[in-house]
N, C-alpha and C positions, 0 to 999 in steps of 0.2 A: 464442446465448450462447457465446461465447470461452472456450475451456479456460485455466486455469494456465500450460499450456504456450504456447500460441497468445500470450497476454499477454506474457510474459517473450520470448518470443522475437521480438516484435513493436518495434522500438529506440521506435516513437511511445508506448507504455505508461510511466506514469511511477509508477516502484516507491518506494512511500511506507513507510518504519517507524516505526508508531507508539508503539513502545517510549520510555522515556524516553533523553535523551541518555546517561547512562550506562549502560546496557543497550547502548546502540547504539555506544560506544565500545569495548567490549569485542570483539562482534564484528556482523558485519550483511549482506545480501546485495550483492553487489558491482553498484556503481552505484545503491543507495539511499538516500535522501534520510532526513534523520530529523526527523518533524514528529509530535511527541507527543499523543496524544490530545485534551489537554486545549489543545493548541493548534490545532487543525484549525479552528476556526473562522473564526481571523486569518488563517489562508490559501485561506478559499475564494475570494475575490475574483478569488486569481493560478490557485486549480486548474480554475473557471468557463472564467478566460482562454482557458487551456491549449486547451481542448475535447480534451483528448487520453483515453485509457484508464488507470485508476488501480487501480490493485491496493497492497491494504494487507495487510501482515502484522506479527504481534507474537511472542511467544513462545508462546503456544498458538492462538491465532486470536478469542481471546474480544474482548481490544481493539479487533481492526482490525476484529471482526464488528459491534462499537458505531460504530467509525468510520465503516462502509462503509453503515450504516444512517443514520447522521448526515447524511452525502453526498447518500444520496438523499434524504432530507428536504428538505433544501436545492435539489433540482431535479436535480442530476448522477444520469446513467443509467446510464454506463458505466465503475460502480466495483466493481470485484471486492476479495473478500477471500480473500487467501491464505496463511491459516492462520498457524500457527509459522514461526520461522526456518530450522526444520530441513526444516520442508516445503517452503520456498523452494530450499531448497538443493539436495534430493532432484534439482528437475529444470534447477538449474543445467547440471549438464553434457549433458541430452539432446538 
């Protein structure tokens, strides 16, 4: 299993916020995508595609914890969830 950090620091990882767009306009982790909860479903076709490493986070981890559970339902293995924004951010600079 891939740490938080290993993800993020990994460029193949594609960092997903599932916050809504206005949440995510305010502020967000740098170089994330913003694909809202209740929209995750219209993009799994393109995150299948991807076959890349997805890590999700929201504002406390509860969302992306629905999403990342979502994901694997769907078939995708390697979907992490990474908590709050703020916990994103923690290890931006490490």
């Amino acid at each position: 299993m891939k740490t938080i950090q290993e993800l993020i620091n990994d460029s193949n990882t594609i960092i997903i916020d599932v916050r809504t767009s206005s949440e995510y306009n305010v502020s967000h982790y740098p170089g994330a995508i913003n694909i809202p909860l209740d929209e995750l479903p219209k993009h799994l076709a393109e995150l299948k595609a991807d076959d890349k490493s997805i890590l999700l986070y929201c504002r406390s981890g509860n969302r992306s914890g629905i999403g990342m559970n979502f994901l694997h339902q769907q078939g995708l293995k390697d979907v992490y969830n990474g908590g709050g924004l703020n916990d994103m951010l923690f290890y931006q600079n490490k």
